[in-house]
TIDOTOR-819250 format. One record per residue (C-alpha): residue in three letters; x, y, z. Coordinates in steps of 0.001 Angstrom, whole numbers, plus 500000, padded with zeros to 6 digits. Layout:
// residues N
[node "ALA",[X,Y,Z]]
...
//
This chain:
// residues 241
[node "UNK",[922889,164455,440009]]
[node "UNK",[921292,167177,438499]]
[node "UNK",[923181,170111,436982]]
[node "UNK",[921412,173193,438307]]
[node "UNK",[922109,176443,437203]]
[node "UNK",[924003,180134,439216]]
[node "UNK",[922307,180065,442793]]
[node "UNK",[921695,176179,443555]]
[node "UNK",[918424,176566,441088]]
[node "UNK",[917884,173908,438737]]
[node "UNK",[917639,174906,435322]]
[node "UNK",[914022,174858,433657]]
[node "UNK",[913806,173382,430001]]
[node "UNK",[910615,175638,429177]]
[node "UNK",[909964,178820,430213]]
[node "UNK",[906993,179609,432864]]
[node "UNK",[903518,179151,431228]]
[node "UNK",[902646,182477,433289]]
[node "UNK",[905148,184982,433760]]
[node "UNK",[904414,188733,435143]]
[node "UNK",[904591,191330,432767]]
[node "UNK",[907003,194024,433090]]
[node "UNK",[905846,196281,436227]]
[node "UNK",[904092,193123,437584]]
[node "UNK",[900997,193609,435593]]
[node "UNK",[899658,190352,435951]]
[node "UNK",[900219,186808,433669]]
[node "UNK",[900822,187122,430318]]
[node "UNK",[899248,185307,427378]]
[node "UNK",[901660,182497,425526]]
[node "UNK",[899780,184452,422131]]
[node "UNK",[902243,186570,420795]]
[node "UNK",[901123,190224,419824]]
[node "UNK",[899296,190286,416230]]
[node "UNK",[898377,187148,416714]]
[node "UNK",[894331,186275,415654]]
[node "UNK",[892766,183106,417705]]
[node "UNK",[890997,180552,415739]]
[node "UNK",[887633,182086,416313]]
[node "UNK",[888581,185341,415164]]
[node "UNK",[890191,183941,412231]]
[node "UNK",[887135,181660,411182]]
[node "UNK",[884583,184674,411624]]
[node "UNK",[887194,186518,409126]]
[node "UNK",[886979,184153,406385]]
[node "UNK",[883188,183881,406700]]
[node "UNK",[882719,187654,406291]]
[node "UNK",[885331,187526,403493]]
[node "UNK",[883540,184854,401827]]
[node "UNK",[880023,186887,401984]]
[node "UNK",[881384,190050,401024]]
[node "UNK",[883024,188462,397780]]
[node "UNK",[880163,186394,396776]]
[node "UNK",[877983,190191,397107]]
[node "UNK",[880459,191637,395163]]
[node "UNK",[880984,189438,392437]]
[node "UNK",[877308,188775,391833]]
[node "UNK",[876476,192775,391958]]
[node "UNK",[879846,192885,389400]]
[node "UNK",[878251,190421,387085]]
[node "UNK",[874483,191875,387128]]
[node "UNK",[875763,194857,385509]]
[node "UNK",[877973,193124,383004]]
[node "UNK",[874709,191186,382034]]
[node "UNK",[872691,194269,382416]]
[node "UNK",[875124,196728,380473]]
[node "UNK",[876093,196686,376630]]
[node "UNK",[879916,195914,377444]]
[node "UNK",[880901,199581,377665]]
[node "UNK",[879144,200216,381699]]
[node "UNK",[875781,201711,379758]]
[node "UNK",[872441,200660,380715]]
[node "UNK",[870902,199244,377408]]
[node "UNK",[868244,201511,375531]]
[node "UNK",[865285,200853,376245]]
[node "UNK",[863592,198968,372875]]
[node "UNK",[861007,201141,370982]]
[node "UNK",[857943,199830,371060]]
[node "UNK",[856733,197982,367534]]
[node "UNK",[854854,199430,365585]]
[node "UNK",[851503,198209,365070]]
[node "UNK",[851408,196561,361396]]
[node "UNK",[848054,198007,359728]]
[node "UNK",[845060,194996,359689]]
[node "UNK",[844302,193742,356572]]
[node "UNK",[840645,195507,357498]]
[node "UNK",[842113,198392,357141]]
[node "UNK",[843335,197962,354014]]
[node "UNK",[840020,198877,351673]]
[node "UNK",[839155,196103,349079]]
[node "UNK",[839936,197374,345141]]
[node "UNK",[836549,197071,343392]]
[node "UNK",[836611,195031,340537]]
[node "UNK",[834765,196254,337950]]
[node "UNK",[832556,194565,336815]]
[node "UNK",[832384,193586,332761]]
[node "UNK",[830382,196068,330365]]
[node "UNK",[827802,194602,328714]]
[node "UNK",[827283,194797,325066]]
[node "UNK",[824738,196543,323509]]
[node "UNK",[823340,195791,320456]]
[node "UNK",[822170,198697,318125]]
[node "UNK",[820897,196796,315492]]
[node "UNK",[822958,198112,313105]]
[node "UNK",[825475,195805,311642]]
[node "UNK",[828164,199265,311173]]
[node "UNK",[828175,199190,314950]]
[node "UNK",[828605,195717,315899]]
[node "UNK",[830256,194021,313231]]
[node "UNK",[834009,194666,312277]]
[node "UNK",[834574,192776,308906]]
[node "UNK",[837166,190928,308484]]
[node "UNK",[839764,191758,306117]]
[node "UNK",[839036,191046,302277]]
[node "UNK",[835540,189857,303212]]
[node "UNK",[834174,192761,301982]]
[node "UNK",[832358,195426,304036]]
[node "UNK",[829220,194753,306349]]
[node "UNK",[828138,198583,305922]]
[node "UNK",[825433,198679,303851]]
[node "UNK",[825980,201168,300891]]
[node "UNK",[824153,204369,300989]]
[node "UNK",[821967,203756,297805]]
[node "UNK",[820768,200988,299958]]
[node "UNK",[820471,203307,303398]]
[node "UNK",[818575,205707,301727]]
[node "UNK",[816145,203435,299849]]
[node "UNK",[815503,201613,303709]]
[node "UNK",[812647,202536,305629]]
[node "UNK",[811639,201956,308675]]
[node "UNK",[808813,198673,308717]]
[node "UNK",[805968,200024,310687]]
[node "UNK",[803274,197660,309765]]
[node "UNK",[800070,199643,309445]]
[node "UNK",[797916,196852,309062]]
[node "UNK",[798425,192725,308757]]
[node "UNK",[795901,190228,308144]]
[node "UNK",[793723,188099,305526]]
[node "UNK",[791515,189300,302771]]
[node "UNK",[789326,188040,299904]]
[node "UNK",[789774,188458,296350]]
[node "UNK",[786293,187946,295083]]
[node "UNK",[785506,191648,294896]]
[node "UNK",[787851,194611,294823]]
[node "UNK",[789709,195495,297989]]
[node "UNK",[791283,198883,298437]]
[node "UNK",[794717,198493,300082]]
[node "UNK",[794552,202809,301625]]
[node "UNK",[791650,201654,303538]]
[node "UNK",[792212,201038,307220]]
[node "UNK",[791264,197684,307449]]
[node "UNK",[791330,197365,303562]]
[node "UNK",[787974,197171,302367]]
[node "UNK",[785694,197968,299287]]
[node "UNK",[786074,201697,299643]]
[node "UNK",[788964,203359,297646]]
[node "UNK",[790633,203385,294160]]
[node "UNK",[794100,201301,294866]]
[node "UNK",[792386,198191,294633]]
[node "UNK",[793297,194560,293848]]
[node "UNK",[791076,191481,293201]]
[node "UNK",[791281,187896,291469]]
[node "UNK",[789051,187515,288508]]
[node "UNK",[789411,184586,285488]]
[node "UNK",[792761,183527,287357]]
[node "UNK",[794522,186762,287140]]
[node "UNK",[795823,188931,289374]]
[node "UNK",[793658,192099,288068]]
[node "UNK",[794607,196005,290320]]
[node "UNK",[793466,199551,290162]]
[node "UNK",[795984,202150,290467]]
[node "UNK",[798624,200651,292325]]
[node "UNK",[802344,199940,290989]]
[node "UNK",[802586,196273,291254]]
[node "UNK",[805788,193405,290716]]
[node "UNK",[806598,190156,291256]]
[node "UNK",[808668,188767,294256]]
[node "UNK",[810546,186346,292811]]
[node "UNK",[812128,184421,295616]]
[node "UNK",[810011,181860,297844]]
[node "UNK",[810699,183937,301147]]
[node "UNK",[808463,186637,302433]]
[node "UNK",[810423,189974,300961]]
[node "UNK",[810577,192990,303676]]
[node "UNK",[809556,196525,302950]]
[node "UNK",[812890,197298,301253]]
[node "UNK",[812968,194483,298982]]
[node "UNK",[809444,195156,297782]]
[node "UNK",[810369,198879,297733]]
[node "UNK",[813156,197711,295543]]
[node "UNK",[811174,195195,293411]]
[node "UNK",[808557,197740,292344]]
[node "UNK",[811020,200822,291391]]
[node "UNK",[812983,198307,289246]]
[node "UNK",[810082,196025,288098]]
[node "UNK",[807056,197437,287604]]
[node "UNK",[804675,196114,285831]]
[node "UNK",[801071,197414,284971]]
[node "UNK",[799812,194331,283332]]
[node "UNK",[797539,191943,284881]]
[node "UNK",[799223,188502,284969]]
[node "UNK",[797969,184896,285745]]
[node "UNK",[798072,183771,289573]]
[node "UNK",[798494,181019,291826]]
[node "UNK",[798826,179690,295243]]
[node "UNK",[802116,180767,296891]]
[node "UNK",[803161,183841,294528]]
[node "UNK",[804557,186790,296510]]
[node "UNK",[803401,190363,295440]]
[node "UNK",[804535,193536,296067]]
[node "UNK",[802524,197234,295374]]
[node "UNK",[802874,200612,295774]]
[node "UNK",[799428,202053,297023]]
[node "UNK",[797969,205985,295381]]
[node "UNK",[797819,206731,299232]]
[node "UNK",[801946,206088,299275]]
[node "UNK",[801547,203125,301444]]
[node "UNK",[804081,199624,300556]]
[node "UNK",[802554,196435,300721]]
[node "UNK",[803023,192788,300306]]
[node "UNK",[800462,190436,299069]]
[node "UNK",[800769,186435,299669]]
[node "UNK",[798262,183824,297373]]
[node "UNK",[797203,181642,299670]]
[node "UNK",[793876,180163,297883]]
[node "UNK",[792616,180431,294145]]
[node "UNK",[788864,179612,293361]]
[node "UNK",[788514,176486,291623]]
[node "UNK",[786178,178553,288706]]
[node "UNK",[789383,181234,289207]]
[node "UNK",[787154,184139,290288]]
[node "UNK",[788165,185005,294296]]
[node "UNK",[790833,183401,296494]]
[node "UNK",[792489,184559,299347]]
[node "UNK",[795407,186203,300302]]
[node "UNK",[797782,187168,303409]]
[node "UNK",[798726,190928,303279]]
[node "UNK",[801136,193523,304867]]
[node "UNK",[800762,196953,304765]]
[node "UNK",[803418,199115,306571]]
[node "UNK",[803180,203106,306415]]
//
């Protein structure tokens, strides 16, 4: 038998599934107050999980974005522009000075020491002049040839001619060259202030000669052919003003 409870009524292990509410409201739920279903509580993590992941990825674009201290970086002047090497104007080399000779050896020519000086002394400066040539060329001896004549010719009284093998003048100052080179205006200059001589003197082929015209003219005289009976020849001569 049974136990049953006060009145006759059996007793009931579980309560009603539906009960009235106080003041016979209608059933009430078996979910206690408070109490979220699983819908409800699955839509709450999903919106918890969305509004985290926003958060944390706005948190950590301005970390990234920021210098560590919440401050938006500066913003990065811009480079300057480096200058182009076109800009830059090319040095001009200059170019090497050329050397000009003056003909003088005082002005080109540093001697070296104890070799004695290149500057010509001024006894020798002053007895220089400048060789103008007046007149060049070839003459015969057979007859008297005046050296102021322009060409030389019979005319005048400095004369020279080759008669009986000698070497025979009129009214020049005459010397012998002694070298075997043709001697310039100075050295016959030279010659003739330090060896004149008046006399007439025996020639031959090759002797170098050097006057001193009446008109003030220099001039050197080369024997280039003797007469076999020693009267005439001929002869190269310079003649410089």
């Amino acid at each position: 038998m049974e136990p049953t409870g006060p009145g006759g009524t059996p007793p009931l292990d579980h309560p009603p599934s539906n009960s009235a509410a106080p003041g016979g409201s209608g059933p009430v739920s078996g979910r206690q107050p408070g109490q979220w279903s699983p819908a409800a509580k699955w839509l709450a993590g999903l919106v918890s999980s969305v509004v985290v992941g926003i958060v944390t990825t706005l948190v950590v674009t301005l970390v990234i974005g920021s210098d560590g201290h919440g401050n938006a970086p500066a913003a990065s002047a811009p480079a300057q522009a480096l200058p182009s090497a076109s800009r830059t104007p090319a040095l001009a080399t200059p170019a090497a000075s050329p050397s000009v000779s003056t003909g003088s050896a005082s002005s080109t020519t540093t001697p070296a020491r104890g070799s004695g000086s290149a500057t010509p002394s001024p006894s020798q400066v002053s007895a220089a002049a400048p060789e103008i040539v007046r007149w060049e060329g070839s003459v015969g001896l057979a007859r008297e040839i005046s050296l102021d004549e322009l060409p030389p010719g019979p005319k005048g009284i400095s004369t020279i001619t080759v008669q009986g093998f000698e070497f025979q003048h009129g009214n020049i100052n005459q010397a012998l060259w002694p070298g075997t080179e043709a001697p310039s205006r100075a050295d016959c200059d030279l010659r003739v202030n330090t060896h004149m001589n008046q006399d007439f003197f025996r020639v031959h082929v090759g002797q170098w000669i050097c006057v001193q015209t009446s008109g003030g003219f220099t001039a050197r005289i080369h024997i280039t052919a003797v007469a076999a009976d020693g009267n005439g020849g001929e002869a190269d001569v310079t003649i410089w003003e």
